[in-house]
C-alpha positions as CSV (number, residue, x, y, z in Angstrom):
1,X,-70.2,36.6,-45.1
2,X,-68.0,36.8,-42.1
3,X,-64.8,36.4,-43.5
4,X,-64.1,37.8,-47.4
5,X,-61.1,38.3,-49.0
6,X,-59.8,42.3,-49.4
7,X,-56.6,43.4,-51.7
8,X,-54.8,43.9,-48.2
9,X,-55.4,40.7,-46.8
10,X,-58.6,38.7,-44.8
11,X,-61.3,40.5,-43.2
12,X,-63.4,38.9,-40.6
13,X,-66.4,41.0,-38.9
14,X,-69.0,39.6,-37.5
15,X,-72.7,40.3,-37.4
16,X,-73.0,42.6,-34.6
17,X,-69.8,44.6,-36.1
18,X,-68.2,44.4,-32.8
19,X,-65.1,42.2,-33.6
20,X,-63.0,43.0,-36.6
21,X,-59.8,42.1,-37.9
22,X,-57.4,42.0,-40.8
23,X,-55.7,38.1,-41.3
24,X,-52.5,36.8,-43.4
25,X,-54.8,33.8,-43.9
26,X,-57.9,32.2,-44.5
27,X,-59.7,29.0,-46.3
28,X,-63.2,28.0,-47.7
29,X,-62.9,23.9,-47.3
30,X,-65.4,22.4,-49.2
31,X,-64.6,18.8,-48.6
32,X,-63.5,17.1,-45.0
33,X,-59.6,16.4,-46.4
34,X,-59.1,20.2,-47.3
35,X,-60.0,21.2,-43.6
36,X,-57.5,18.2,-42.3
37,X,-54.8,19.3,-44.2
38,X,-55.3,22.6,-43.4
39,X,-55.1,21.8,-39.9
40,X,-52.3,19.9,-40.3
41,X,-50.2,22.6,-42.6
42,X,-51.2,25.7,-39.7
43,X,-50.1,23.3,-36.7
44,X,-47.0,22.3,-38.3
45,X,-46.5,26.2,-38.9
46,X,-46.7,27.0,-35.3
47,X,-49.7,29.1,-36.2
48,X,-53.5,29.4,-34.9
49,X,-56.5,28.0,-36.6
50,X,-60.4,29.0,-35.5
51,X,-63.6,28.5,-37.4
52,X,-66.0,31.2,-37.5
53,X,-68.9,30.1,-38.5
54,X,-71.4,32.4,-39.5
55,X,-70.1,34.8,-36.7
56,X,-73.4,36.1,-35.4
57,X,-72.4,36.7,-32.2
58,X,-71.1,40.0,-29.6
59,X,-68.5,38.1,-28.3
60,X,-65.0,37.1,-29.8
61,X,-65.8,33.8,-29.4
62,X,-65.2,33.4,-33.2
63,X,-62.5,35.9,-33.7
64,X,-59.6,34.6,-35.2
65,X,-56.0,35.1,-34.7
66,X,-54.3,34.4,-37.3
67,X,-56.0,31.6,-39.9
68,X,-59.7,31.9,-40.6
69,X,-61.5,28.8,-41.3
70,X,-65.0,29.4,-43.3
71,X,-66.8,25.9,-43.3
72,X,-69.5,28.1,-45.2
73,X,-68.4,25.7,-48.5
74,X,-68.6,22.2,-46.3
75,X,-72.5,22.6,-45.8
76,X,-75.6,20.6,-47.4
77,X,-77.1,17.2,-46.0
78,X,-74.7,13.9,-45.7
79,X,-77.9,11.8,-44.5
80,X,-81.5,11.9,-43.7
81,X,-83.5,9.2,-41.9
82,X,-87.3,10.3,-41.9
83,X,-87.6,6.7,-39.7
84,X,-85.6,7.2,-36.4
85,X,-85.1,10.9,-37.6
86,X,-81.8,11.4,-37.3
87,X,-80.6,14.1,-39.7
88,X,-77.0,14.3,-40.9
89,X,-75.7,17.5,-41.9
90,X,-71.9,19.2,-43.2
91,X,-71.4,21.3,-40.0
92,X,-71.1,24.4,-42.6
93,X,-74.7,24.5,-43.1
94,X,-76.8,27.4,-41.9
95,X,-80.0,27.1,-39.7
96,X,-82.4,28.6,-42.3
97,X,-81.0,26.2,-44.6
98,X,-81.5,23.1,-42.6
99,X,-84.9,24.0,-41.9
100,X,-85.5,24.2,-45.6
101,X,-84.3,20.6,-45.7
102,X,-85.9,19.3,-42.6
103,X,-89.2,20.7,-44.0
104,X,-88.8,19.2,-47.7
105,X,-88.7,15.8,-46.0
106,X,-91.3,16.0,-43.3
107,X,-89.3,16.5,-40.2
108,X,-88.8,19.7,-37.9
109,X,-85.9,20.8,-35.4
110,X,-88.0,20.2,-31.9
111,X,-87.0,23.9,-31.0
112,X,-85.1,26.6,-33.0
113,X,-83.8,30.2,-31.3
114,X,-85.2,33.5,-32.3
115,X,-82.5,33.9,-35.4
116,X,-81.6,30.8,-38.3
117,X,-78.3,32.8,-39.9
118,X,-76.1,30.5,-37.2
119,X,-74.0,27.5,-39.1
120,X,-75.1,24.2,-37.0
121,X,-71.8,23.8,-36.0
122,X,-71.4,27.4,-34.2
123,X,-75.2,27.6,-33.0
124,X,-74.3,24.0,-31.0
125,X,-70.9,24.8,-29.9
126,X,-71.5,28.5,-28.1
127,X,-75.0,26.9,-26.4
128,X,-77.6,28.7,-29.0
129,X,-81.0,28.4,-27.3
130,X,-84.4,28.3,-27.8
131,X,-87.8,28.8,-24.8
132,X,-89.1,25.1,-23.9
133,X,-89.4,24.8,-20.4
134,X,-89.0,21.0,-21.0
135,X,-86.6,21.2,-24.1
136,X,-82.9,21.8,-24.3
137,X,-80.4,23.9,-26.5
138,X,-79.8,22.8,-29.6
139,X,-77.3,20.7,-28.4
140,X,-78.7,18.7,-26.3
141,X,-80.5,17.2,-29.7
142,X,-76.8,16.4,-31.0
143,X,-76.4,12.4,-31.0
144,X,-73.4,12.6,-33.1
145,X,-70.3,14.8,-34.2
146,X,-67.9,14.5,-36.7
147,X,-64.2,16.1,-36.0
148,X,-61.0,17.1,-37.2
149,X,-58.7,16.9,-34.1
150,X,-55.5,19.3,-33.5
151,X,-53.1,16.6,-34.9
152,X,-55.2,16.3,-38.0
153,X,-57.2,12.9,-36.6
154,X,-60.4,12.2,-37.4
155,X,-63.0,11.3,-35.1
156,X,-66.3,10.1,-34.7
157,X,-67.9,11.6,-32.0
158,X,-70.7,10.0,-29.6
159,X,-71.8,8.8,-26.3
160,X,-71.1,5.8,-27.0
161,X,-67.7,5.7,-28.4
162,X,-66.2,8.8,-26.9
163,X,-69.0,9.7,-24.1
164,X,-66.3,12.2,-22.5
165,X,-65.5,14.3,-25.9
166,X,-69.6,13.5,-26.8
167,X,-70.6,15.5,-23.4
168,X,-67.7,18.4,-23.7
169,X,-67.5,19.3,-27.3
170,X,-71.6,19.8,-28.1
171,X,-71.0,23.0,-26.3
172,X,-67.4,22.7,-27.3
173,X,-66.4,26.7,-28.1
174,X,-63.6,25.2,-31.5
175,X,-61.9,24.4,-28.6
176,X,-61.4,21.1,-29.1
177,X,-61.3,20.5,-32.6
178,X,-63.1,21.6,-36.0
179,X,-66.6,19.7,-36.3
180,X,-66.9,18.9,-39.8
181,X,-70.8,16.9,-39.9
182,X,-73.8,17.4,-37.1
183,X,-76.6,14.6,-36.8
184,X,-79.6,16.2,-34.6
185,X,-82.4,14.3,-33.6
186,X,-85.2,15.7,-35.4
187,X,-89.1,15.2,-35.1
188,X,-91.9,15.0,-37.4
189,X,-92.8,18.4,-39.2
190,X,-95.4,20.6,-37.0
191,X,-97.6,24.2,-37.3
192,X,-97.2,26.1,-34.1
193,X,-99.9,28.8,-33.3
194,X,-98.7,31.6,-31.6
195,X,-100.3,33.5,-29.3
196,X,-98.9,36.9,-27.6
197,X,-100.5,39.1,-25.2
198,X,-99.6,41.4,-23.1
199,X,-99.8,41.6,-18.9
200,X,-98.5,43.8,-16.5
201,X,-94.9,43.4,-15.0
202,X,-96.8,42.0,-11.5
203,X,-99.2,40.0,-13.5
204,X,-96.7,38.3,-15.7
205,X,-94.8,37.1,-12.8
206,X,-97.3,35.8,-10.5
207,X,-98.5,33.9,-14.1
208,X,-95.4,32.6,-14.7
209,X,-95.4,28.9,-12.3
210,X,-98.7,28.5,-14.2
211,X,-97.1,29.2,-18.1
212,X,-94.2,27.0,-17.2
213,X,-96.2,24.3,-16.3
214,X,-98.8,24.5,-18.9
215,X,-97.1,25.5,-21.9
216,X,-94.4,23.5,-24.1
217,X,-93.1,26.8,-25.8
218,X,-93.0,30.4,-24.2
219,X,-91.1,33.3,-23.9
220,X,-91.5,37.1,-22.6
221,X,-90.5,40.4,-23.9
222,X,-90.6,43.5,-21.4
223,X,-89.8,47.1,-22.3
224,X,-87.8,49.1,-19.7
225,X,-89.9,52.0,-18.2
226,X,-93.6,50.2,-19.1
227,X,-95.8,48.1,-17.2
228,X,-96.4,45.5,-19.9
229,X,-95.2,42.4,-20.5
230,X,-95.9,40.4,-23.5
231,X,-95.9,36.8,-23.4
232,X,-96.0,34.6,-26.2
233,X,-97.2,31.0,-26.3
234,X,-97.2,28.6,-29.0
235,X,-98.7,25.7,-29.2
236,X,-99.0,23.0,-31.3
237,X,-102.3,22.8,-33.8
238,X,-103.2,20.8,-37.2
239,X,-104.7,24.2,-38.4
240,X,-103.4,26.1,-41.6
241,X,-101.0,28.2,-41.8
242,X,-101.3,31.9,-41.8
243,X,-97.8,33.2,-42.1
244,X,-97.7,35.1,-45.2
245,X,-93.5,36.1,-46.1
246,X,-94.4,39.5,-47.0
247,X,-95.5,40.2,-43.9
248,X,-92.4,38.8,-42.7
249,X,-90.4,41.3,-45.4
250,X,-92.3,44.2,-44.2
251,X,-91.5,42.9,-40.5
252,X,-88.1,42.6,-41.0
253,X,-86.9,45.5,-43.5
254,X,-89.4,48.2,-42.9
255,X,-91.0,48.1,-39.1
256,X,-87.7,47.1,-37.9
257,X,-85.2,48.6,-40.9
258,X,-87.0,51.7,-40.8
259,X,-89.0,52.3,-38.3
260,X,-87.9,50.7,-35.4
261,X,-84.4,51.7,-36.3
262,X,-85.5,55.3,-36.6
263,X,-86.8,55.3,-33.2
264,X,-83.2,54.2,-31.9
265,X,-81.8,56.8,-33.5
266,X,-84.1,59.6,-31.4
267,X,-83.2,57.6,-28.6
268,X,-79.3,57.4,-29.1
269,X,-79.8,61.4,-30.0
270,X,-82.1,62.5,-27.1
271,X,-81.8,59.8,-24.2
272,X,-83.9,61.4,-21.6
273,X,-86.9,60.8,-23.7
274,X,-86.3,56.6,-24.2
275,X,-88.7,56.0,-21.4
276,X,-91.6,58.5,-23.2
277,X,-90.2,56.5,-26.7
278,X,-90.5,52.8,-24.6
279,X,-94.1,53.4,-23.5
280,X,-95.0,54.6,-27.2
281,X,-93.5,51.5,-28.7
282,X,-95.2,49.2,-25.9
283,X,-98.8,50.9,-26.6
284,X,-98.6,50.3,-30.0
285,X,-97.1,47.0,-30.1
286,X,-97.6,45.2,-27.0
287,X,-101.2,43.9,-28.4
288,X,-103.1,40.6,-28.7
289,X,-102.4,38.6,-32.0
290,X,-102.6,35.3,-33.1
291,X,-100.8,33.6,-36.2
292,X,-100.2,29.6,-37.4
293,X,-97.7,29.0,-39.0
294,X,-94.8,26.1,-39.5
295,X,-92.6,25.1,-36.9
296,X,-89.7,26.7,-37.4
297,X,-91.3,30.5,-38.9
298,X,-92.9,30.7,-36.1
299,X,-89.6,30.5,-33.6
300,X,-87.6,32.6,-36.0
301,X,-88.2,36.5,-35.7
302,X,-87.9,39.2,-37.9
303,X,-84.3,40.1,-38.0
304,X,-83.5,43.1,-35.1
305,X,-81.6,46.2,-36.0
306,X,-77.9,46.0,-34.8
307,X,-77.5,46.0,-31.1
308,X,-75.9,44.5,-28.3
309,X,-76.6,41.9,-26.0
310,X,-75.7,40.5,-22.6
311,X,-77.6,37.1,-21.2
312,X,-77.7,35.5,-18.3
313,X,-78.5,31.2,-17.4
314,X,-79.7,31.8,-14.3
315,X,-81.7,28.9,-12.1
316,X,-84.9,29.3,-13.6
317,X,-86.5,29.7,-9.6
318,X,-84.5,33.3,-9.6
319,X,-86.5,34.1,-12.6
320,X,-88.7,36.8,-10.3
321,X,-85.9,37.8,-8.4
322,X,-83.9,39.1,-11.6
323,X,-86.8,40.8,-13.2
324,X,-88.1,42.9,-10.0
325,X,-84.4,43.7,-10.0
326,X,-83.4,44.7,-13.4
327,X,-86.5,47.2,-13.1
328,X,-85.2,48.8,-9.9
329,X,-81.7,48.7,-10.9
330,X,-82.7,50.6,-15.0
331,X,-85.3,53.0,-12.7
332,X,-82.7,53.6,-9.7
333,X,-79.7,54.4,-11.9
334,X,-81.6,56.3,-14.7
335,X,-79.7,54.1,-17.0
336,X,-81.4,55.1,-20.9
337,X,-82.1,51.3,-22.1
338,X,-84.1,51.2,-25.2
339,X,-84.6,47.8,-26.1
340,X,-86.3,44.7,-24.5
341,X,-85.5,42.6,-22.3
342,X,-86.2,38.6,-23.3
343,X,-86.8,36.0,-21.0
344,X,-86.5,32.4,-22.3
345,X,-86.7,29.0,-20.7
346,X,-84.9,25.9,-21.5
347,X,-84.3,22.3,-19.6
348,X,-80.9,21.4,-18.0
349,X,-78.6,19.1,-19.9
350,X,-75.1,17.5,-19.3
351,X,-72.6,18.9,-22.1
352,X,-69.9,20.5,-19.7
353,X,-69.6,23.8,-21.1
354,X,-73.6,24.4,-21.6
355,X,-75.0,27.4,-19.9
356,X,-77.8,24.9,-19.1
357,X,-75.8,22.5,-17.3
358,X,-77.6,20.2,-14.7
359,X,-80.7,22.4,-14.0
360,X,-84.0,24.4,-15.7
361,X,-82.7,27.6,-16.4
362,X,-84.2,31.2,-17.3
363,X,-82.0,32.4,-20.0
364,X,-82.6,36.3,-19.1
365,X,-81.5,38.9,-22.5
366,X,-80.6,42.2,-21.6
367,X,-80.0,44.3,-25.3
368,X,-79.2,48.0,-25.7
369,X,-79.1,49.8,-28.9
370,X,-76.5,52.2,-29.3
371,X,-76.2,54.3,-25.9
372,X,-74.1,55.9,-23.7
373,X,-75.0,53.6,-20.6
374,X,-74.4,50.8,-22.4
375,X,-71.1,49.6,-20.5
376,X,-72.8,50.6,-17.2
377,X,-75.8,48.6,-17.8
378,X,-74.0,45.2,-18.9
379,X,-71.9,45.4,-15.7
380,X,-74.4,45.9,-13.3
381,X,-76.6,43.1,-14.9
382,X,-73.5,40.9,-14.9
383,X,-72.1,41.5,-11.2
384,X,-75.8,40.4,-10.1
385,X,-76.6,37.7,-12.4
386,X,-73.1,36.1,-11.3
387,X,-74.4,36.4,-7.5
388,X,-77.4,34.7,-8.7
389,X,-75.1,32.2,-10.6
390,X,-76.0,33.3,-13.9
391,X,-73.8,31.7,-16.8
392,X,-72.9,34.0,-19.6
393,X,-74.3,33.2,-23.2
394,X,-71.0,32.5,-24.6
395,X,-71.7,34.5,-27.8
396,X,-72.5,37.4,-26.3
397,X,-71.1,40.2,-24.3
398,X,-69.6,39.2,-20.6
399,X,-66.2,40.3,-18.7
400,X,-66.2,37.5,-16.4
401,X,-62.6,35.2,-17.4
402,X,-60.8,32.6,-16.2
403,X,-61.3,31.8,-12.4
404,X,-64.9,33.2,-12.3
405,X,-65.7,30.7,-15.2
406,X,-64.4,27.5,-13.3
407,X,-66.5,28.5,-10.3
408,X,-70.1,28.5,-12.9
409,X,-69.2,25.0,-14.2
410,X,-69.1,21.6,-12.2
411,X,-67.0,20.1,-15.4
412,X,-65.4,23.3,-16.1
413,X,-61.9,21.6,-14.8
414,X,-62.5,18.5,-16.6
415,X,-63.0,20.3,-20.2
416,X,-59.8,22.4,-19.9
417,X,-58.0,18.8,-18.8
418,X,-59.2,17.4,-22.2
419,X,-58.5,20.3,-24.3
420,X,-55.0,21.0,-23.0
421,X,-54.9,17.1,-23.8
422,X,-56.0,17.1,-27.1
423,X,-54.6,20.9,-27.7
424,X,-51.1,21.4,-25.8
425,X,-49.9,23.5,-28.5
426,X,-52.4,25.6,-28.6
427,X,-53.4,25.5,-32.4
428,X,-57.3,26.3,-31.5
429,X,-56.7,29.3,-28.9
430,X,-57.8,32.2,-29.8
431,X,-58.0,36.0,-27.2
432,X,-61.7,34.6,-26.3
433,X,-60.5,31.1,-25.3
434,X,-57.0,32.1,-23.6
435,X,-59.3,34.5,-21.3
436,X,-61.3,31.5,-20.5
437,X,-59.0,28.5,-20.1
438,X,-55.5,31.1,-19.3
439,X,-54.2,32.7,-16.3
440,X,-51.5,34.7,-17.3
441,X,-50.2,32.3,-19.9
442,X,-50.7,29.5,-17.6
443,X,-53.8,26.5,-18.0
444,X,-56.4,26.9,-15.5
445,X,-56.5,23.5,-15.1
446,X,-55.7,22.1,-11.6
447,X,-55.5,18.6,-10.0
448,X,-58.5,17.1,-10.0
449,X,-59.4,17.8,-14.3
450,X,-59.1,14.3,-15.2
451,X,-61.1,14.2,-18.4
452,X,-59.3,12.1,-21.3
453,X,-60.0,11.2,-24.7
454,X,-61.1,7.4,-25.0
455,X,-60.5,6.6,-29.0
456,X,-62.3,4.0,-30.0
């Protein structure tokens, strides 16, 4: 859990171990009228509320300040509708454990990320993200929010109602208010067979117009230092399912706990030889394989060994561009990067803060495992993903602050005019949001931010 009580106070960490801190407070709600009064008792306090979700993030996007808010207690399903499938859900619940759900009545998430330990709340607000050329985030399937405004109001959210609020607070960053139920718009339950198979850097790229077009779901993985590329499609089939969860087990706590881990050590210890150590991993697992399996197993992964990770939304045209650069840029600096980098594809979509926003984007992941050019390597991906005008994944690492955000974002002004609106004492700010939406203790918001809240 990300936040846990300690005899010396409240501990919050989240998954990557990156952020840490000791609070005065903290609360478990477990029904909608704990959090509002809660909200109500720290705002009257002068103090600072966030929710942190299930903090698996690199950023401090969830790092509170003073009162941590688990909504790990407010989780389970309010409503399911296998007819128009809408699925209502406390905003506490955890991916894995919606999936559960969903499948138990029939239905499926239309597209998932590569990890399910996100509450549906936090995987929505910081723009989690699956690879669907033609799909969106996970947002994008929001049709309706439930919220606990900063004066303690509660709110039903939607584009009908509240279109304004609707289209800012899907990708909302607990900037606006504590979302308290999702609903997502949810499809019928579907096996997935996923094929991977590995090309060579020049040969993935001149494939890729052709896999975008052709293919609902694909992604690619590419190992610094190697030729290979390894694509994976997956594609829709009525066939059985293969996926066997000891495989999955092994996947997860002994090729990746052990052995994979292991390997990151020798590279951390000895990093002139991560390009010999890169090419051995890419020989022996950059092969052809197949497996079925449902929906949602086959978007999730096996669960990484701690690292860190940067990501770029850049326009999904500069996908080429990036990729011949990153390799000159790792080869021309002789910068020791021992993990892959992942290149996903999503749809644009209109919530304001979305990475996605108003164009197809390439949602370009560059990890690191502990290294001493770690710092080196995420600037020099984020100077030139920003000239490319890549958006940072707002739950992982980035420098970029204040001004340099406004610039990414058409609604960028609009948002911080509705959350110093609904937020003028500041009750939801934490260091990650003041960077953001704060110049030097001032709003960034200037004329032309006219977003306001239309209650119903």
């Amino acid at each position: 859990m990300p936040l846990s009580s300690t005899p010396y106070g409240y501990l919050f960490e989240n998954w990557a171990k990156t952020e840490r801190t000791l609070l005065t407070e903290a609360s478990w709600p477990a029904r909608e009228r704990e959090v509002v009064a809660t909200v109500r008792r720290v705002r009257t306090a002068g103090r600072r509320l966030k929710v942190v979700g299930g903090a698996h993030s690199w950023s401090d996007a969830a790092l509170p300040s003073y009162h941590g808010m688990s909504l790990d207690r407010l989780a389970g399903p309010v409503s399911i509708d296998r007819h128009s499938g809408e699925v209502t859900v406390w905003a506490g619940t955890r991916l894995y454990a919606l999936n559960t759900l969903l499948a138990e009545h029939g239905l499926a998430m239309p597209v998932l990320g590569s990890v399910d330990q996100q509450s549906v709340a936090g995987a929505i607000s910081t723009g989690t993200h699956g690879s669907a050329p033609r799909l969106g985030n996970l947002a994008s399937l929001v049709t309706r929010l439930r919220m606990v405004l900063p004066d303690g109001e509660v709110v039903q959210v939607d584009g009908d109602r509240t279109p304004e609020l609707f289209q800012a607070a899907r990708v909302g960053l607990g900037a606006l208010g504590v979302i308290t139920q999702v609903t997502f718009r949810c499809v019928p339950a579907f096996h997935l067979e996923e094929e991977s198979y590995p090309l060579s850097f020049d040969e993935a790229l001149r494939a890729l117009p052709e896999l975008l077009d052709r293919e609902e779901f694909v992604k690619l993985w590419w190992l610094p230092y190697t030729d290979q590329v390894q694509v994976f499609c997956y594609r829709r089939t009525q066939q059985d399912s293969t996926f066997r969860p000891i495989r999955r087990w092994l996947d997860e706590r002994v090729l990746n706990g052990v052995v994979f881990s292991a390997v990151l050590r020798v590279g951390e210890a000895k990093p002139e030889w991560i390009p010999a150590l890169n090419r051995a991993v890419g020989s022996i697992y950059f092969r052809p394989s197949r497996q079925v399996a449902r929906s949602d197993q086959s978007f999730h992964i096996a669960m990484p060994p701690i690292h860190d990770e940067t990501e770029a939304a850049i326009p999904v045209e500069q996908t080429g561009t990036a990729l011949r650069w990153l390799r000159e840029f790792l080869e021309g600096q002789g910068l020791a990067v021992n993990f892959v980098v992942e290149v996903r594809f999503g749809a644009g979509d209109d919530a304001w803060l979305s990475p996605a926003y108003g164009r197809a984007t390439c949602f370009l992941g560059a990890y690191i495992a502990a290294s001493r050019d770690r710092d080196r390597f995420f600037q020099g991906f984020e100077e030139r993903m920003l000239s490319l005008g890549g958006r940072p994944h707002w739950g992982k690492f980035f420098r970029v602050q204040g001004s340099g955000i406004r610039r990414l974002y058409p609604r960028f002004d609009d948002f911080a005019a509705l959350r110093a609106s609904l937020d003028p004492e500041g009750l939801l700010l934490n260091p990650f949001l003041e960077r953001i939406f704060l110049e030097d203790g001032r709003s960034t918001t200037i004329p032309g931010g006219r977003a306001t809240l239309t209650r119903p």
